[in-house]
HTML snippet that shows the backbone in 3Dmol.js (N, CA, C, O; Angstrom):
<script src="https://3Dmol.org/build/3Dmol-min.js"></script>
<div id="view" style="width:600px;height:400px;position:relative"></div>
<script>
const pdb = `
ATOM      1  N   UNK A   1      13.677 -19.908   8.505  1.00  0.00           N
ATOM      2  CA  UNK A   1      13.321 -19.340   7.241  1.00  0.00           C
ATOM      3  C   UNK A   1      12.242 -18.274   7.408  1.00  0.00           C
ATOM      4  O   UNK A   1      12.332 -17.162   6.888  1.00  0.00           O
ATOM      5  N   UNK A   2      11.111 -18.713   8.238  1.00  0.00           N
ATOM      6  CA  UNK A   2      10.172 -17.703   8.461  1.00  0.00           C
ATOM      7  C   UNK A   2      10.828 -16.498   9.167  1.00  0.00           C
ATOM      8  O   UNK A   2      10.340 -15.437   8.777  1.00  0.00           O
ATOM      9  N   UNK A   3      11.809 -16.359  10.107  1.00  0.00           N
ATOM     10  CA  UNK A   3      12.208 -15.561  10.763  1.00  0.00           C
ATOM     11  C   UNK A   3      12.999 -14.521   9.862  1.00  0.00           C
ATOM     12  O   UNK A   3      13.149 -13.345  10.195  1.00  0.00           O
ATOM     13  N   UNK A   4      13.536 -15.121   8.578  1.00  0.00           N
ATOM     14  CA  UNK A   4      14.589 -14.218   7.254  1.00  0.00           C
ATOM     15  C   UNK A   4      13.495 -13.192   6.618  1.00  0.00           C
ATOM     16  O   UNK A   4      13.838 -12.054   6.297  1.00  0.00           O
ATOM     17  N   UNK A   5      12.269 -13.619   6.466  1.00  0.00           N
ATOM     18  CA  UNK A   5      11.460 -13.112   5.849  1.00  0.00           C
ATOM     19  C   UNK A   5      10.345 -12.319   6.561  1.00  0.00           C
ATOM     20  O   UNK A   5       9.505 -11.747   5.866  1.00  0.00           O
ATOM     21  N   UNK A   6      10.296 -12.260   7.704  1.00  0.00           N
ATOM     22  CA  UNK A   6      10.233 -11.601   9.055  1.00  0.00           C
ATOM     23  C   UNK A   6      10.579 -10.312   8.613  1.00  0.00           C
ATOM     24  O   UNK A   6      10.016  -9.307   8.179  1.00  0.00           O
ATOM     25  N   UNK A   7      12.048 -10.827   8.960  1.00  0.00           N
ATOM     26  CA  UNK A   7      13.208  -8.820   9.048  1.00  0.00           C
ATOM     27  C   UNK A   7      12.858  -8.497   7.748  1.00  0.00           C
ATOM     28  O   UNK A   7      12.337  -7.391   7.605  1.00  0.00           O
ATOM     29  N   UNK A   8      13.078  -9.471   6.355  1.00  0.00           N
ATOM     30  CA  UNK A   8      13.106  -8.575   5.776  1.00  0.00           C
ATOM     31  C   UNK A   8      11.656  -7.658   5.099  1.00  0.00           C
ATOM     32  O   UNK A   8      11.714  -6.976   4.076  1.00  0.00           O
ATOM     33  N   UNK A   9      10.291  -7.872   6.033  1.00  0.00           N
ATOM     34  CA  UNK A   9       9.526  -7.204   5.568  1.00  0.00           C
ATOM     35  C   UNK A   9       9.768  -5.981   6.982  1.00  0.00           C
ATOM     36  O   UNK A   9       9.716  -4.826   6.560  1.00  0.00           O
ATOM     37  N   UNK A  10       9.940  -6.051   8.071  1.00  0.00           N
ATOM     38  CA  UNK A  10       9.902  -5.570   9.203  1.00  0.00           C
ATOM     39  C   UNK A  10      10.993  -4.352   9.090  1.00  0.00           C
ATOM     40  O   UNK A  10      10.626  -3.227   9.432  1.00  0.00           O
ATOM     41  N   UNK A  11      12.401  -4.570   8.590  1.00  0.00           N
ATOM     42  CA  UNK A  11      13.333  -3.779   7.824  1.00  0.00           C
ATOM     43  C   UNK A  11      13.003  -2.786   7.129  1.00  0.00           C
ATOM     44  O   UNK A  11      13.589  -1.704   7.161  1.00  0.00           O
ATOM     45  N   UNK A  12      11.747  -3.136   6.229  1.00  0.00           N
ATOM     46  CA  UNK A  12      11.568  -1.951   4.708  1.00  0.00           C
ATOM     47  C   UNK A  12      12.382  -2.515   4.113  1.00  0.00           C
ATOM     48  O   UNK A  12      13.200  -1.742   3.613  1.00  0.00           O
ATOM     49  N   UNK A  13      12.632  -3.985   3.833  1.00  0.00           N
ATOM     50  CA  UNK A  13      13.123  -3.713   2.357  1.00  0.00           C
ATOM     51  C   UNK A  13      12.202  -4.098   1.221  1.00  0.00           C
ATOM     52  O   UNK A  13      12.341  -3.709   0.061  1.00  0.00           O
ATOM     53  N   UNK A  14      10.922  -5.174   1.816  1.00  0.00           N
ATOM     54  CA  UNK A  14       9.988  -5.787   1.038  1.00  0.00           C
ATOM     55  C   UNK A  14       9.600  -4.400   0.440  1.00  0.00           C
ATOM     56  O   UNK A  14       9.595  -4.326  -0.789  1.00  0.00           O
ATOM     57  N   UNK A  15       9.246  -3.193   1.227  1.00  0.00           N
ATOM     58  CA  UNK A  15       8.669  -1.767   0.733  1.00  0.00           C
ATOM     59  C   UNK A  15       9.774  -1.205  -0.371  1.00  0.00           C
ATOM     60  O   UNK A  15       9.329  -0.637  -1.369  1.00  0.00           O
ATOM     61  N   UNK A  16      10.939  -1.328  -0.239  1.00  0.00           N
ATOM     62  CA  UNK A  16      11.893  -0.762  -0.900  1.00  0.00           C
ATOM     63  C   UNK A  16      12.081  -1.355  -2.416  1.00  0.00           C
ATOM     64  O   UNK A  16      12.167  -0.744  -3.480  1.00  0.00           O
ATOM     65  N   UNK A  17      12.113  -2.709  -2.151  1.00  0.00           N
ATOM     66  CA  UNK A  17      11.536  -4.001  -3.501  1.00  0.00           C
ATOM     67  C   UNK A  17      10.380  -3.511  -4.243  1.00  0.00           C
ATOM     68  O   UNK A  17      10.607  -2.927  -5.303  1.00  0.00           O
ATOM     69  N   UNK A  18       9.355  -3.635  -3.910  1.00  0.00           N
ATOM     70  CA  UNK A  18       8.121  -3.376  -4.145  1.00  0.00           C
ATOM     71  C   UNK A  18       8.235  -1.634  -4.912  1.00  0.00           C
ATOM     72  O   UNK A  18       7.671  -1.584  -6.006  1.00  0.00           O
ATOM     73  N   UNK A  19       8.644  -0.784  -4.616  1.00  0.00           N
ATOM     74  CA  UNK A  19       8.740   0.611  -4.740  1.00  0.00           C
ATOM     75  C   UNK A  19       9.399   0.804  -6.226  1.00  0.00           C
ATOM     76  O   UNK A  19       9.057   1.424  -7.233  1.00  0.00           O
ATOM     77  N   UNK A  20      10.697  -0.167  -5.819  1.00  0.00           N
ATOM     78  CA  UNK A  20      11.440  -0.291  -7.431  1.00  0.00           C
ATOM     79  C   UNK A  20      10.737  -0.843  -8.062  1.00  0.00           C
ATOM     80  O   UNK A  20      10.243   0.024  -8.783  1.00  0.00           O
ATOM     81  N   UNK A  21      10.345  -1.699  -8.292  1.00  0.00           N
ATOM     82  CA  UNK A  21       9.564  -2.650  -9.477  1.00  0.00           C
ATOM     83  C   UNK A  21       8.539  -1.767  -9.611  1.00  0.00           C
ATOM     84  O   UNK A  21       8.299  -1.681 -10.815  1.00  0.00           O
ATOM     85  N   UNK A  22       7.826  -1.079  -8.990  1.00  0.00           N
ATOM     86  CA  UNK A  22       6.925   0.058  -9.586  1.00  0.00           C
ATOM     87  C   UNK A  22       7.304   1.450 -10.154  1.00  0.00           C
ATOM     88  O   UNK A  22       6.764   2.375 -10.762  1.00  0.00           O
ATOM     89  N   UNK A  23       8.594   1.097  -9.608  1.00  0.00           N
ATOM     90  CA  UNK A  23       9.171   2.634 -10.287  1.00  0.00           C
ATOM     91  C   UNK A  23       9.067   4.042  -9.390  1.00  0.00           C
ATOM     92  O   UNK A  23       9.307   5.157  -9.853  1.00  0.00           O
ATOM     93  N   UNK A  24       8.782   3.849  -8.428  1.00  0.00           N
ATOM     94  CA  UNK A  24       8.544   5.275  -7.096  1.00  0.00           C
ATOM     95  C   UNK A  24       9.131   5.097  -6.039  1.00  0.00           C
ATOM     96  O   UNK A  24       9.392   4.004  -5.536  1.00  0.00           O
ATOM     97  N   UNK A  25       9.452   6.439  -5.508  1.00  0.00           N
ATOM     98  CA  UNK A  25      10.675   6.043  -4.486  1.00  0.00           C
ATOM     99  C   UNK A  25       9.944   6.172  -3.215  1.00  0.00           C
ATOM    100  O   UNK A  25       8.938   6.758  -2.817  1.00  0.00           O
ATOM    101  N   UNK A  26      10.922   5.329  -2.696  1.00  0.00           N
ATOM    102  CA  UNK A  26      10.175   4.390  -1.125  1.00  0.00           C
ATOM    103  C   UNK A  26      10.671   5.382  -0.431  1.00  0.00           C
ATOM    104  O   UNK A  26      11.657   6.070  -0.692  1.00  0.00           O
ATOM    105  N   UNK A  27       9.704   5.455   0.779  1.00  0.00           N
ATOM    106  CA  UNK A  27       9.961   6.494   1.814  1.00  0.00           C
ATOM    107  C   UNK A  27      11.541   5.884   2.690  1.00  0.00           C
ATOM    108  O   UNK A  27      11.730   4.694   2.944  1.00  0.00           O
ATOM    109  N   UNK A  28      12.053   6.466   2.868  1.00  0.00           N
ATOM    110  CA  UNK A  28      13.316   5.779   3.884  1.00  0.00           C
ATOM    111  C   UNK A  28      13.389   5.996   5.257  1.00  0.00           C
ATOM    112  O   UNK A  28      14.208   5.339   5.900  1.00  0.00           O
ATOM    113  N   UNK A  29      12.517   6.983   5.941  1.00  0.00           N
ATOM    114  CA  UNK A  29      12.680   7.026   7.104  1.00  0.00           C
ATOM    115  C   UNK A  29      11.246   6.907   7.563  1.00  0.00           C
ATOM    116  O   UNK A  29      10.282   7.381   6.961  1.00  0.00           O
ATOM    117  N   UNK A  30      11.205   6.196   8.743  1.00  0.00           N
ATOM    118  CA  UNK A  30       9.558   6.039   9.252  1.00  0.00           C
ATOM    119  C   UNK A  30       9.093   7.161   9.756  1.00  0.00           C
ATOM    120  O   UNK A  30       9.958   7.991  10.035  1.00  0.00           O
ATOM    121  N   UNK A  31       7.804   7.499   9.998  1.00  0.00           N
ATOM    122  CA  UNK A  31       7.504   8.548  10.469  1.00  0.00           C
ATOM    123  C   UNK A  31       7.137   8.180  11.613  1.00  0.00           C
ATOM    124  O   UNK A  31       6.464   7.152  11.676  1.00  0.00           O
ATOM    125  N   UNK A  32       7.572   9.133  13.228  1.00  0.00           N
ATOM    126  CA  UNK A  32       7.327   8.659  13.932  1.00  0.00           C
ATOM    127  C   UNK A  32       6.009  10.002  14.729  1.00  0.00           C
ATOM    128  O   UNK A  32       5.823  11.219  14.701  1.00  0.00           O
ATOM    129  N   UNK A  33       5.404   8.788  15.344  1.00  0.00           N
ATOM    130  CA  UNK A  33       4.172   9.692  15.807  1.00  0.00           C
ATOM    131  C   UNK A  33       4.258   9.214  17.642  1.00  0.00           C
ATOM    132  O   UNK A  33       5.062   8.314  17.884  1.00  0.00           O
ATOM    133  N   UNK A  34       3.582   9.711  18.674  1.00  0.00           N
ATOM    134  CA  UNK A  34       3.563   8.886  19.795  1.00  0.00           C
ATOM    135  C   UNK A  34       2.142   8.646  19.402  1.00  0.00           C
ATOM    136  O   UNK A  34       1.363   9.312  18.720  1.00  0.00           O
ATOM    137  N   UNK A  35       2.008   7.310  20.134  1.00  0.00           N
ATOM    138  CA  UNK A  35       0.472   6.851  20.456  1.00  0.00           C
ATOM    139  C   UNK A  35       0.237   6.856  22.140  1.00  0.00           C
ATOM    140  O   UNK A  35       0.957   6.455  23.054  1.00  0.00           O
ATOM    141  N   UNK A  36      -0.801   7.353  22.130  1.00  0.00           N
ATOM    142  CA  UNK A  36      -1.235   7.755  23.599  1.00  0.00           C
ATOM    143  C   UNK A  36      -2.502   6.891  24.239  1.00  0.00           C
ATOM    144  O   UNK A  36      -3.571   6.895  23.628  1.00  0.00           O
ATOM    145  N   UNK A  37      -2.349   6.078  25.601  1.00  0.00           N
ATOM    146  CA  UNK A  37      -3.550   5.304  26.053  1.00  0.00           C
ATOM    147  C   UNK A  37      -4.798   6.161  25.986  1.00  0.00           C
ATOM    148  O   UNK A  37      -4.543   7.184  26.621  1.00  0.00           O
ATOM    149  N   UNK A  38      -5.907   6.205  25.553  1.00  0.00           N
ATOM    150  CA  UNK A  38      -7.479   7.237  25.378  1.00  0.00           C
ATOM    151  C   UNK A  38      -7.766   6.788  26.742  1.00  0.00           C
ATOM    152  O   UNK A  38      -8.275   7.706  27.386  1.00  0.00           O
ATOM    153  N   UNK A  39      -7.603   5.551  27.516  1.00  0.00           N
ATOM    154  CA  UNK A  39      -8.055   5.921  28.892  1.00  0.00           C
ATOM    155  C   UNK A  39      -7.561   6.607  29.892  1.00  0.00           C
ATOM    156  O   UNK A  39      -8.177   7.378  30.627  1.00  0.00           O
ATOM    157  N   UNK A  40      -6.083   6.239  29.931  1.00  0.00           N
ATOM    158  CA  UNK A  40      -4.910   6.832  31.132  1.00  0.00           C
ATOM    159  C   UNK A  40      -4.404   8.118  30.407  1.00  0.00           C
ATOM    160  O   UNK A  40      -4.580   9.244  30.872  1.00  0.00           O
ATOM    161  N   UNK A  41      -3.745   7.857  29.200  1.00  0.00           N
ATOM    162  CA  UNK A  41      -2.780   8.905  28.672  1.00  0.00           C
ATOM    163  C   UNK A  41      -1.595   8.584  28.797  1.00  0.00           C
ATOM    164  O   UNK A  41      -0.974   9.530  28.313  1.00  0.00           O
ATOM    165  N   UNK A  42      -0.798   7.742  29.191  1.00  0.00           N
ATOM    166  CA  UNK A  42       0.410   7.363  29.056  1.00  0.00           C
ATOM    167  C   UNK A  42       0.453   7.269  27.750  1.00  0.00           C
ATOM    168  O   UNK A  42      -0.514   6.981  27.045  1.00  0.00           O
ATOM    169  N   UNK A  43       1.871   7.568  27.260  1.00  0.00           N
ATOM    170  CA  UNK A  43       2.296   7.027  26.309  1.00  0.00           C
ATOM    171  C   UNK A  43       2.821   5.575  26.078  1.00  0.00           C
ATOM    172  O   UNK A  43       3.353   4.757  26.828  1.00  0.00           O
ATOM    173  N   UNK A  44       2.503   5.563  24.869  1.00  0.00           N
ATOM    174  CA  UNK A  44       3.415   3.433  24.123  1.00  0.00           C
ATOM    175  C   UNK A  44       4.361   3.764  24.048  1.00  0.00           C
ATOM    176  O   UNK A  44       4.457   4.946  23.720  1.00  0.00           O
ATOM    177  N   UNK A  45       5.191   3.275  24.200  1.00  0.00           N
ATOM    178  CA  UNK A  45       6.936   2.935  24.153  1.00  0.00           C
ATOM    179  C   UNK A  45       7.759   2.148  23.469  1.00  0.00           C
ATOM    180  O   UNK A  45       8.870   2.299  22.961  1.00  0.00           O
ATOM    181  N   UNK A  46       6.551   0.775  23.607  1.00  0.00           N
ATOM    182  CA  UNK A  46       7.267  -0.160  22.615  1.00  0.00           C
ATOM    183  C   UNK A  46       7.238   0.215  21.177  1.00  0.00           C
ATOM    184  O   UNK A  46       6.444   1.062  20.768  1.00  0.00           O
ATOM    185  N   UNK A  47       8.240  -0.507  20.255  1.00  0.00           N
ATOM    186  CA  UNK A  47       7.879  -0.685  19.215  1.00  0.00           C
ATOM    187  C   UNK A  47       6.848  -1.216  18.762  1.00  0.00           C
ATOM    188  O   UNK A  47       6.431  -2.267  19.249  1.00  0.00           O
ATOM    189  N   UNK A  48       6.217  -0.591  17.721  1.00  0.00           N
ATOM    190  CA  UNK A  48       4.762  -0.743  17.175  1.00  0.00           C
ATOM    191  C   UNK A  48       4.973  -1.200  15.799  1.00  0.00           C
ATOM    192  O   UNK A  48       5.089  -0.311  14.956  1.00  0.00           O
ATOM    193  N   UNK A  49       5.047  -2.470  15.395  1.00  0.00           N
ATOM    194  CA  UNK A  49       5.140  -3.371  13.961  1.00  0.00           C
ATOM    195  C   UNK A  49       4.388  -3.250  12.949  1.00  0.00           C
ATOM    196  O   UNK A  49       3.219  -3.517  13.229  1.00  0.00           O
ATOM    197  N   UNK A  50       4.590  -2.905  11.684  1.00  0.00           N
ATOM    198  CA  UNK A  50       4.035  -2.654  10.616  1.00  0.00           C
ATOM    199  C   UNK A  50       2.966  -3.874  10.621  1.00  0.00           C
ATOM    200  O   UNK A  50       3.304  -5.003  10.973  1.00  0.00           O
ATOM    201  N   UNK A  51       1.799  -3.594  10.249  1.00  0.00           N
ATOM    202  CA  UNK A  51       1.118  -4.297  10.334  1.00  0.00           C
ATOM    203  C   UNK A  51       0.410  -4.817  11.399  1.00  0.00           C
ATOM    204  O   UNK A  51      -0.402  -5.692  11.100  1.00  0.00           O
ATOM    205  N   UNK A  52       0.509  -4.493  12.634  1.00  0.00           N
ATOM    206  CA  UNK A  52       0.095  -4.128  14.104  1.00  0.00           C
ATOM    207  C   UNK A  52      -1.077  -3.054  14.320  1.00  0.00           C
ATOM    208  O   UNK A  52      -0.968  -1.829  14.270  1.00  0.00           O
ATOM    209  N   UNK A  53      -2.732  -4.155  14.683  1.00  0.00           N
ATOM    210  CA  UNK A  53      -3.479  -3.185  14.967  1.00  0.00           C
ATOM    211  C   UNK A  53      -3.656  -2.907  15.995  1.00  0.00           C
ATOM    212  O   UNK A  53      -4.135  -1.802  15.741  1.00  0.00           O
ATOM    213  N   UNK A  54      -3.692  -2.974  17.264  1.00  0.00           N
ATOM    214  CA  UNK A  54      -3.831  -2.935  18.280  1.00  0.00           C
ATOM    215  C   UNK A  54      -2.244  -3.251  18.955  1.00  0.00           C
ATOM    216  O   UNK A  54      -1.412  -4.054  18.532  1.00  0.00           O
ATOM    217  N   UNK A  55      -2.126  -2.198  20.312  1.00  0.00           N
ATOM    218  CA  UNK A  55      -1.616  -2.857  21.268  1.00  0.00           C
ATOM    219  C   UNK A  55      -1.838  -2.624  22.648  1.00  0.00           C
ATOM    220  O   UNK A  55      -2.716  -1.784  22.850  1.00  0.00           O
ATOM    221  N   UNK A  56      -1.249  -3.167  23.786  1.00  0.00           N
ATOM    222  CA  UNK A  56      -1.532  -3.085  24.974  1.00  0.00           C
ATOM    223  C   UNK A  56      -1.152  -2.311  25.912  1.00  0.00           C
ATOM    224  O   UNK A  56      -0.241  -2.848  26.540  1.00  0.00           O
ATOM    225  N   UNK A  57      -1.509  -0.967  26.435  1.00  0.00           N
ATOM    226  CA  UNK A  57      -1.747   0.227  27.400  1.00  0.00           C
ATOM    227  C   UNK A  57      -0.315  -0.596  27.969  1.00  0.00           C
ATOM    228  O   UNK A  57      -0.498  -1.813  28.007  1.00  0.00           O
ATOM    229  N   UNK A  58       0.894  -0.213  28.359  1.00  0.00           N
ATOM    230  CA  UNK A  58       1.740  -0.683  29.219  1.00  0.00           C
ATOM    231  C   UNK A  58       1.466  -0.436  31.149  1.00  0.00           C
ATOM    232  O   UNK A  58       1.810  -1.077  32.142  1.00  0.00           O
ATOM    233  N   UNK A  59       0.881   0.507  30.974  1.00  0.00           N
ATOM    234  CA  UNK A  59      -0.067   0.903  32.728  1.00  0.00           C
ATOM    235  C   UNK A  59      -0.952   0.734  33.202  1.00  0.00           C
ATOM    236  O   UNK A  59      -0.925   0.971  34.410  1.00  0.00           O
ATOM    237  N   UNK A  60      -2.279   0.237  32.621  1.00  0.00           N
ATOM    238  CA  UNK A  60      -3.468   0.137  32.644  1.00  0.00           C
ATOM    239  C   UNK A  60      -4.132  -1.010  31.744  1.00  0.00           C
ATOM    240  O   UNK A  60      -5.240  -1.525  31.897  1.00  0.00           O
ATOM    241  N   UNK A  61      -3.218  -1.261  30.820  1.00  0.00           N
ATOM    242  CA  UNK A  61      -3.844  -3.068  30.312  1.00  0.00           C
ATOM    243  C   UNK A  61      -5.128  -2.496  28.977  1.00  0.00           C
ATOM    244  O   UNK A  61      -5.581  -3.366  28.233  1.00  0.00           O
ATOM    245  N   UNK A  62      -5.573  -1.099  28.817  1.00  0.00           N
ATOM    246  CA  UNK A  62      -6.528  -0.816  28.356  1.00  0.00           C
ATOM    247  C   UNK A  62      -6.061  -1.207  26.541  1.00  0.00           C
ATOM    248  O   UNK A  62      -5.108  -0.603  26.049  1.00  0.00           O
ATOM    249  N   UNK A  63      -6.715  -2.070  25.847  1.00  0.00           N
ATOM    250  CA  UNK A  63      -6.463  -1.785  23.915  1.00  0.00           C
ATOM    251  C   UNK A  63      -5.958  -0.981  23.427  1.00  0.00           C
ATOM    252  O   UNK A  63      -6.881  -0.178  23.289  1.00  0.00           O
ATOM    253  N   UNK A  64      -4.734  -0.338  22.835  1.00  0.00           N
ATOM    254  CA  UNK A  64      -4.965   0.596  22.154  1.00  0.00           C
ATOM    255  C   UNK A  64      -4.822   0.854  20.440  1.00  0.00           C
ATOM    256  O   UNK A  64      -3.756   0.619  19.871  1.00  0.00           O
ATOM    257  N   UNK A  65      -5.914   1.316  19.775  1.00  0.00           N
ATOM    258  CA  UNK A  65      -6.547   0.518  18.433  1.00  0.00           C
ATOM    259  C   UNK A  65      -5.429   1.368  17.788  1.00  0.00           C
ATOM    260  O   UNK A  65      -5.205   2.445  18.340  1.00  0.00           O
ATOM    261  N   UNK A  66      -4.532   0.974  16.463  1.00  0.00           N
ATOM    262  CA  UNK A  66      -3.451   1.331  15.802  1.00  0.00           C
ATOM    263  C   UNK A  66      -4.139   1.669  14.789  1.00  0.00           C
ATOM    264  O   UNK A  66      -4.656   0.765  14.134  1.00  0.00           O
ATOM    265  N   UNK A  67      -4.363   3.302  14.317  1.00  0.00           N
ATOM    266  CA  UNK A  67      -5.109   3.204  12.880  1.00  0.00           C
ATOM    267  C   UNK A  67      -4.206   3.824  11.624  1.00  0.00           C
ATOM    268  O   UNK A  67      -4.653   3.812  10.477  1.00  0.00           O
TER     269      UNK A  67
END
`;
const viewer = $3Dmol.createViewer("view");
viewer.addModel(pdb, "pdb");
viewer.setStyle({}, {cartoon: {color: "spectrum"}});
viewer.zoomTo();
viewer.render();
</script>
């Protein structure tokens, strides 16, 4: 059950719900940006989850803060 309600905030549809009942239209496509390690410079690769502040340098292990 927790896992249904998972996708469907992870999806956009909780955003898409939420958007109607207020009456404004929900963005439909994510915007994508790269995030870059501030120590190494590699780029993140993985997917980065709504609601995700931080994640982990894939080369170097260094934080990297999600703002």
């Amino acid at each position: 059950m927790i896992t249904r309600f998972f996708q469907y905030i992870i999806r956009g549809e909780a955003d898409r719900d939420i958007a109607t009942i207020k009456g404004i239209t929900p963005k439909e496509a994510p915007t994508i940006r790269v995030v870059r390690c501030p120590h190494c410079g590699a780029p993140y690769t993985k997917e980065i989850y709504k609601g995700q502040t931080s994640v982990q340098c894939e080369y170097c292990g260094t934080s990297i803060i999600i703002s």
